[in-house]
N, C-alpha and C positions, 0 to 999 in steps of 0.2 A: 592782832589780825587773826582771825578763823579762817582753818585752811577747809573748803567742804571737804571731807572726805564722802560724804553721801553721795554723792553726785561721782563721786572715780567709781564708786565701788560694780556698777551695773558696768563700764565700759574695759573696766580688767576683768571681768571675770566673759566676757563677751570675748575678748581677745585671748585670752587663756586655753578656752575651747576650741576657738579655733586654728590656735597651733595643735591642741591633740586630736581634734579630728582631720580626719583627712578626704579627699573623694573617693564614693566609690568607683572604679573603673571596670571596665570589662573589656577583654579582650580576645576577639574569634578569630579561629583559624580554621579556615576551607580548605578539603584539598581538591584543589585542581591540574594536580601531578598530571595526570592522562586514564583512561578507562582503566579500568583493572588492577593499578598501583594503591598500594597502602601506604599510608606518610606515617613514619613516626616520627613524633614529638616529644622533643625533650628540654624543658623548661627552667631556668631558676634563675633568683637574682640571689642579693647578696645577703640576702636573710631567708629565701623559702625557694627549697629543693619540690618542683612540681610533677617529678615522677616520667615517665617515660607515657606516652599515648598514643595507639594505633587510630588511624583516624582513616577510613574504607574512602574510596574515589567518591568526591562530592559530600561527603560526611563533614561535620565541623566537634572541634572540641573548645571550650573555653572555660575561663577562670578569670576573677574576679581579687581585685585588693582594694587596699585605703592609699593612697598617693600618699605619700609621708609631705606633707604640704607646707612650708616653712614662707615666711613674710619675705616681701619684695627685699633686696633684690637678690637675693639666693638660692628663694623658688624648690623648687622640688626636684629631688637627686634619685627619682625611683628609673632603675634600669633592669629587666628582664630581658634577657638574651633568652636564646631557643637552639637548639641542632634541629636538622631534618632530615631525613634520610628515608631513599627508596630507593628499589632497585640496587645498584651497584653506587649511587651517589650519597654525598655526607654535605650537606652546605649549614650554614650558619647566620644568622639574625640578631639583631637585636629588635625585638614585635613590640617592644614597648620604652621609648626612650622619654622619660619627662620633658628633657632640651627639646624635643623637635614632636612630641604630642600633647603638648599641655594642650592642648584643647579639646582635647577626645576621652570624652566618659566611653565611649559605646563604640571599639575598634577594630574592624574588620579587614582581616587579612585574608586574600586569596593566594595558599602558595602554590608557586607556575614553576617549572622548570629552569624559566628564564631567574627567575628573583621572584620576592613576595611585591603584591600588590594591597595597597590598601585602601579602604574607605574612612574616612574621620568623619562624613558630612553627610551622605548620601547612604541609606541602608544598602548592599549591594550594588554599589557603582565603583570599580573599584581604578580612582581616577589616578593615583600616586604608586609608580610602578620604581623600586628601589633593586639593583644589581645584590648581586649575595656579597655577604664579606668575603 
């Protein structure tokens, strides 16, 4: 018996890839602190330290990665937590959680006083309103 090999070789090397690539993702952050307030931003997961970012009332800053993308059903473990801090206050996020955004290439966050607000679906609608940690 002839085993094909010709025939595996196009659908391993198709699967291969698509474990080393990953999506790209981006992820904005508004601030809608209140008039006059500056947000900073301070960013990192567990492989890239993203620096500290002053972000002016209404200003946005973002950044962009590869989802580290792994086959069903283990899925993808990329988590970026954030600090925020104005005024006299210090609160905390997680703005990118794989478990609860796998479906958002393109992820907008408004942070409010109350907690951050996001968009996954709608450019600026910002319908998913989340309490601070």
């Amino acid at each position: 018996m002839v085993f094909p090999t010709k025939n595996l070789s196009f659908p391993l090397i198709f699967f291969m890839l698509l474990l080393a690539w990953g999506d790209c993702i981006v992820v904005r952050i508004k601030n809608d602190i209140g008039q006059g307030n500056k947000l900073t931003v301070h960013c990192q997961s567990g492989d890239d330290n993203l620096g500290k970012h002053v972000i002016p009332f209404g200003g946005e800053w973002d950044f962009t990665f590869s989802n580290n993308w792994r086959p069903w059903p283990w899925g993808s473990t990329t988590l970026f937590h954030c600090g925020f801090s104005w005024q006299r206050e210090f609160k905390r996020f997680d703005i990118y959680n794989a478990t609860r955004d796998f479906d958002c290439e393109d992820c907008q966050w408004s942070i409010t006083p109350d907690g951050p607000c996001g968009d996954m679906l709608t450019p600026y609608v910002y319908s998913l309103c989340y309490p601070w940690d």
